[in-house]
C-alpha positions in Angstrom: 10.2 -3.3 33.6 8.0 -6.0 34.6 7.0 -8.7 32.4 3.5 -7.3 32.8 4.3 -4.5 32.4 6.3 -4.9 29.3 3.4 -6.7 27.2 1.0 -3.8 28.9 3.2 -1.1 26.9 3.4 -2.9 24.1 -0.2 -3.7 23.3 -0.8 0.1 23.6 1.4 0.9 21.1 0.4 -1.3 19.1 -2.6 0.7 18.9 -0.9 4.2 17.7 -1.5 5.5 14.7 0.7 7.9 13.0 -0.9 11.6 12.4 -3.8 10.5 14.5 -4.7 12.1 18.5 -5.6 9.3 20.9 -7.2 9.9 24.0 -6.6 8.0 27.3 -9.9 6.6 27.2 -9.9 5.2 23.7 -6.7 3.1 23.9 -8.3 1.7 27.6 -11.0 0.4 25.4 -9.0 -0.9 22.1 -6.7 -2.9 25.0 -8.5 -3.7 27.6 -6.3 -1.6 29.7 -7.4 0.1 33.0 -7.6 4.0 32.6 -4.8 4.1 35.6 -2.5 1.6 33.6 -2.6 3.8 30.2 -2.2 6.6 32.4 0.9 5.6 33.7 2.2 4.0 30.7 1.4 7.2 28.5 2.7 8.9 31.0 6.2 7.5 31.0 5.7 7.7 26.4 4.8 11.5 27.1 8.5 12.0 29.2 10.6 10.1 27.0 9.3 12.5 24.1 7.7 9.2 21.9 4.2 10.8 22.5 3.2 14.3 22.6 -0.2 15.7 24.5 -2.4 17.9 22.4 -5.4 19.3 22.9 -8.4 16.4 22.0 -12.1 16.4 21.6 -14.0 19.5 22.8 -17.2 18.6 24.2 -20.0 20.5 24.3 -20.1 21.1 28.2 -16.7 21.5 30.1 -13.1 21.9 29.3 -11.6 19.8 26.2 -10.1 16.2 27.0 -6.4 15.8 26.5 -4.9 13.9 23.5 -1.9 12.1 23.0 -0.4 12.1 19.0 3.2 10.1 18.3 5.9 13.1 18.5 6.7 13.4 14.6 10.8 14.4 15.6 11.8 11.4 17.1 13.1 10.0 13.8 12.8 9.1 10.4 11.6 6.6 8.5 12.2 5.4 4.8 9.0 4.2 2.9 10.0 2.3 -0.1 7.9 0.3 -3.2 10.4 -1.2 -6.0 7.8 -2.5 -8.7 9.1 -2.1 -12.2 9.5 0.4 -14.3 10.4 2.7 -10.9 11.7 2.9 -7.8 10.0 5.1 -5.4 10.8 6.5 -1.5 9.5 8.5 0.7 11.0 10.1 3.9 8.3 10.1 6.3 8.1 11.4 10.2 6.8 9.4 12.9 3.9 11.5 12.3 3.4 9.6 8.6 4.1 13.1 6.9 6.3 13.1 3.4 9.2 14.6 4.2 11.0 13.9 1.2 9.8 12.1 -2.1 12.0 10.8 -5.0 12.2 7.8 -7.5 14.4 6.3 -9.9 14.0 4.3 -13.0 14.3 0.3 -12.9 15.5 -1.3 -15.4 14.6 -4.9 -15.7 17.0 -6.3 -18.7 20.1 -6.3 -15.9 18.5 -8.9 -13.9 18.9 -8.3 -10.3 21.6 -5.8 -10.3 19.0 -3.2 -12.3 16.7 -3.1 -9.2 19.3 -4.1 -5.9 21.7 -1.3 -6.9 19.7 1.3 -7.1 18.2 0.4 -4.0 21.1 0.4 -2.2 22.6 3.3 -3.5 19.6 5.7 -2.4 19.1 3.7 0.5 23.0 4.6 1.7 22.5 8.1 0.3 19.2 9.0 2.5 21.0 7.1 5.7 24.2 9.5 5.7 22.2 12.9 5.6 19.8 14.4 7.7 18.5 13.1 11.1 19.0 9.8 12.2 16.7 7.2 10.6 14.4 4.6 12.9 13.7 2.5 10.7 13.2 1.9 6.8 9.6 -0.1 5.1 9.8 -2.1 1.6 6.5 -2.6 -0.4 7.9 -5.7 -2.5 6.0 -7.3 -5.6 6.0 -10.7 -6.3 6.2 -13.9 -4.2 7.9 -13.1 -0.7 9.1 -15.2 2.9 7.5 -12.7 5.6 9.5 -15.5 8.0 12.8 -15.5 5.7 12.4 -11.8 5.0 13.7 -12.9 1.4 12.4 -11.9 -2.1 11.4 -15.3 -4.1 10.4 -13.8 -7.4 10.3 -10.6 -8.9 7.9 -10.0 -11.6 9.5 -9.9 -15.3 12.8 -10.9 -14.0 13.5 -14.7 -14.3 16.8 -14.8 -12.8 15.7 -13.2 -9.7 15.9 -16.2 -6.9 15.8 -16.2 -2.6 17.2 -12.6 -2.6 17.6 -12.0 1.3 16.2 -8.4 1.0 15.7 -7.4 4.7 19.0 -8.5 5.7 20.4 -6.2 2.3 18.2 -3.5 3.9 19.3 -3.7 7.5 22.8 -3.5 6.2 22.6 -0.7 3.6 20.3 1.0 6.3 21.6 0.2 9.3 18.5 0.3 11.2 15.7 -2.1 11.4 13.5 -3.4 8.1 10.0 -4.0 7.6 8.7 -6.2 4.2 4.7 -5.7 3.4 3.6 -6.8 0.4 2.9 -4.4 -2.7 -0.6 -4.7 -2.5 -1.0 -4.3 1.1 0.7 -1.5 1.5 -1.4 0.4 -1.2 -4.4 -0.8 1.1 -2.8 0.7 4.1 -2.0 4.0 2.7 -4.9 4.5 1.4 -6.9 3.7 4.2 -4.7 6.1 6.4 -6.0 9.5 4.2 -9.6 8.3 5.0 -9.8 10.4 8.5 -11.6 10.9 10.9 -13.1 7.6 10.2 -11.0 5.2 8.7 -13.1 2.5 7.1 -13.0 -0.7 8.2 -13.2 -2.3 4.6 -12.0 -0.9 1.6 -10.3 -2.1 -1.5 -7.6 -0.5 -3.8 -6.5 -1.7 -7.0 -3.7 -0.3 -9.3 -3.2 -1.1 -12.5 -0.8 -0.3 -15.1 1.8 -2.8 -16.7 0.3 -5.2 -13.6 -2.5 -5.4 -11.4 -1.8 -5.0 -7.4 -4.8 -5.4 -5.6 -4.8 -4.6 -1.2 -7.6 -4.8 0.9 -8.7 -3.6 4.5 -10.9 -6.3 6.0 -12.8 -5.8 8.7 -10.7 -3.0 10.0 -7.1 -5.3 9.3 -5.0 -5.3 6.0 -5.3 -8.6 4.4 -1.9 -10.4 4.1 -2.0 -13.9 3.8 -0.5 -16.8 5.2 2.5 -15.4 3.3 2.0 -12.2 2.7 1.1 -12.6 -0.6 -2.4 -12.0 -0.8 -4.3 -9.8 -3.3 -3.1 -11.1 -6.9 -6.0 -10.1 -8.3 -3.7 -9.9 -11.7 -3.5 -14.0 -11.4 -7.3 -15.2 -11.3 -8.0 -16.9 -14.6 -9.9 -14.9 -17.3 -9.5 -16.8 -20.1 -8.2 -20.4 -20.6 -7.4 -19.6 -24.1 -5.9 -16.2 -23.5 -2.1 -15.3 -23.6 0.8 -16.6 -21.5 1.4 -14.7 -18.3 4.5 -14.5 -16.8 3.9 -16.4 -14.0 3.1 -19.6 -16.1 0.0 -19.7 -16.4 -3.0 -18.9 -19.4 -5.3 -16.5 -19.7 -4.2 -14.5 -16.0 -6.3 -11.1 -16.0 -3.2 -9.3 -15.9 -2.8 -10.2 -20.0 -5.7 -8.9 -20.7 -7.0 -5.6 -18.9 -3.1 -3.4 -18.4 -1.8 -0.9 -20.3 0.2 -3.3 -21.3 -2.9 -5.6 -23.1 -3.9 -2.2 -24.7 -0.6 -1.1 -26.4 0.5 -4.6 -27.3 -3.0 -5.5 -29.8 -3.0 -1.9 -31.2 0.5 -2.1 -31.4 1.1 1.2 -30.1 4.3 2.2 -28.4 2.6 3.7 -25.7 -0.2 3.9 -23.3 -0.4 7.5 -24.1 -0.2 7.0 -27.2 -3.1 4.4 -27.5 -5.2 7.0 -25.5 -4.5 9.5 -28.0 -5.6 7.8 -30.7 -8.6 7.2 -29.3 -9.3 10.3 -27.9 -8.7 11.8 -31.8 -11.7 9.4 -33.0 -9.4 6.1 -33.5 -12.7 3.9 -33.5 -10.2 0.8 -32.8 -8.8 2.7 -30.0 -11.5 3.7 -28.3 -13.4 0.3 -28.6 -10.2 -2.0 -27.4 -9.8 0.3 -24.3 -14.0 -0.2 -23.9 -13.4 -3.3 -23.8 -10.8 -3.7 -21.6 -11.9 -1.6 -18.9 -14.9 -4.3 -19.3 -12.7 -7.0 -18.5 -11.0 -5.3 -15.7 -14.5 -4.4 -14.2 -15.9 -8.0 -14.3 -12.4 -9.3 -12.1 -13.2 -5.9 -9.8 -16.6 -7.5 -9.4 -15.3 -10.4 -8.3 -13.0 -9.2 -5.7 -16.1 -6.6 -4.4 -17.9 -9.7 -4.0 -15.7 -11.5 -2.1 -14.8 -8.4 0.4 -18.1 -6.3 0.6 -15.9 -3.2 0.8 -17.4 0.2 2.0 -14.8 1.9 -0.8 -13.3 0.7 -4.0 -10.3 2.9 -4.7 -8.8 2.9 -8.4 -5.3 3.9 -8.7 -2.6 3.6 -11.8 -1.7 4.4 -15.4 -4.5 2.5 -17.0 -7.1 5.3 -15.5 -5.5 7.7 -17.1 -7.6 7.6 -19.8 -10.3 8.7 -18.1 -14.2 7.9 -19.0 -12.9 5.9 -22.2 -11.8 3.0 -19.6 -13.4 4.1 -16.2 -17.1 4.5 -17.7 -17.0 0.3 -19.1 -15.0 -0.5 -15.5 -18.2 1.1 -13.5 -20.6 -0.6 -16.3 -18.9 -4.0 -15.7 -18.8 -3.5 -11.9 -22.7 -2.9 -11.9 -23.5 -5.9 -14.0 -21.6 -8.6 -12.3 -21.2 -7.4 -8.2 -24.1 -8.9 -6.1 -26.5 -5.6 -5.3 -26.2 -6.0 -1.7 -22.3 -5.2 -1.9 -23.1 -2.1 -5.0 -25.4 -0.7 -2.4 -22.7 0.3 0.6 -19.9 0.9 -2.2 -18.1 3.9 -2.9 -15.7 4.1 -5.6 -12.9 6.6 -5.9 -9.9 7.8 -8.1 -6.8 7.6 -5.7 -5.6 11.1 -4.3 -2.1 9.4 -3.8 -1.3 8.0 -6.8 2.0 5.9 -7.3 2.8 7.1 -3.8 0.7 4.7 -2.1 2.8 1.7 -1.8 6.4 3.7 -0.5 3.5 5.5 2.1 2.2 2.2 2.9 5.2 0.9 3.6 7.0 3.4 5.4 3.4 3.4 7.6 4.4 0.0 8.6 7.7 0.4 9.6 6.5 3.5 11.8 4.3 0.9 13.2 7.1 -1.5 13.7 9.2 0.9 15.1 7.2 2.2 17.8 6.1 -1.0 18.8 10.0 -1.2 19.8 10.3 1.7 21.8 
């Protein structure tokens, strides 16, 4: 194939999105591309089975346009997120459909070896059965080299130092590996189950023992010049405040998790700490209140800075329902600019703590196609 040619194909598929129909004349537009050029281009997809033609739009006059969707058999893909306390996959189609979901407990006082080896256990496990896998996605938490591909920190674990974690995946896989950040792969997940029209800026935040936050800006997930963007967990709350692990005072992550919650009523668990307050634990309930207050008033601050057309809340800490989401909403109202509350919609997540291992897996559907 000509050079042309070759960077031709390539900008189209860049523009495929799994579970979505195309049509001819929409990915002309999104390239640039002559109709005749995605013609023959799709054309060639459509024979060597990476594309399928469906039936498209029906218009309300004449006979309904062609589509073209990403054939969901030509392979699998792994979708993986390994924040603490589990490890969670997916087995997606090229199609983005869960296949297969499972997850494993993480435990963090084995240093490394408590997150790598269970990786690479289930990693080998899903390679050797079933079809042939294409390629395998890794939401990672922490500070990360997109360039490197290696894992700098991981949260809670000290000794955890330059782990070369696509390389490990390659090898345990066997097929190509894609790194997205945590955060951004809960923003691109999410942003997926918005259909027919995907919004161009929306905003996801899950909180439980952290706070991941991901955001879709102006139609592209927000990275970062290293891939680290979104610690919404690490803007300062309170000078005076507790020690975060990351060093520094006072992060919003001490004080609005589950983990803030339990640890002042000393309670052994979140659930537990909800059921308290839910029995008329006056405590309880007015620690959560507050909370979700100071949770809000960081959520305001990110709304402010990304106008999003949806806020989506996802995580543990929301579990508790009105007693945390009703002071969250309060917050948000009195400290985001009216301009941004005014296009906002805010929602619970449908997807839960299967956002990240979808994100990811999404993006290394993305990736993969892109190489065919």
């Amino acid at each position: 194939m000509k050079l042309n040619g070759r960077r031709h194909r390539t900008e189209l598929l860049a523009q495929l999105r799994p579970g979505r129909t195309h049509s001819r004349l929409e990915l002309a537009a999104a390239t640039g591309l002559s109709v005749a050029t995605v013609s023959r281009i799709t054309r060639d997809l459509v024979r060597r089975k990476v594309l399928l033609e469906v039936e498209g739009s029906r218009p309300a006059l004449g006979r309904p346009t062609q589509g073209l969707e990403l054939n969901g058999e030509t392979g699998r893909v792994l979708g993986i997120s390994l924040l603490y306390p589990a490890l969670r996959l997916v087995v997606l189609n090229l199609r983005g459909e869960i296949l297969r979901r499972s997850s494993v407990p993480l435990a963090s006082n084995r240093g490394p070896a408590g997150v790598l080896q269970p990786l690479k256990k289930i990693i080998q496990s899903v390679a050797r059965g079933g079809p042939k896998l294409a390629a395998v996605g890794l939401a990672l938490p922490g500070q990360w080299d997109p360039v490197r591909g290696v894992s700098l920190q991981y949260p809670r674990i000290p000794s955890w130092r330059d782990v070369p974690i696509r390389k490990d995946l390659e090898t345990w896989a066997g097929v190509p590996a894609s790194l997205v950040g945590y955060a951004p792969a809960m923003a691109v997940a999410e942003q997926s189950q918005r259909r027919p029209a995907e919004p161009r800026n929306l905003v996801t935040v899950e909180v439980a023992e952290n706070i991941a936050m991901g955001a879709i800006v102006n139609g592209d997930v927000l990275e970062g010049a290293s891939g680290n963007a979104g610690e919404l967990g690490h803007i300062p709350v309170d000078p005076d405040g507790p020690v975060c692990y990351c060093g520094a005072r006072g992060c919003l992550e001490t004080l609005a998790t589950c983990v803030a919650v339990t640890d002042q009523l000393q309670e052994p668990s979140y659930e537990g700490a909800i059921g308290r307050a839910r029995q008329g634990d006056a405590r309880g309930a007015e620690l959560l209140g507050k909370v979700g207050r100071i949770l809000g008033t960081g959520l305001a601050t990110a709304l402010n800075l990304f106008n999003p057309e949806v806020l989506v809340l996802n995580g543990r800490f929301f579990d508790a329902g009105d007693l945390v989401s009703d002071p969250v909403r309060a917050a948000i109202k009195d400290h985001a600019v009216p301009s941004t509350l005014k296009s906002l919609t805010i929602e619970q997540s449908a997807l839960g703590p299967l956002a990240a291992p979808l994100g990811a897996g999404l993006v290394a559907i993305r990736d993969a196609v892109r190489r065919m």
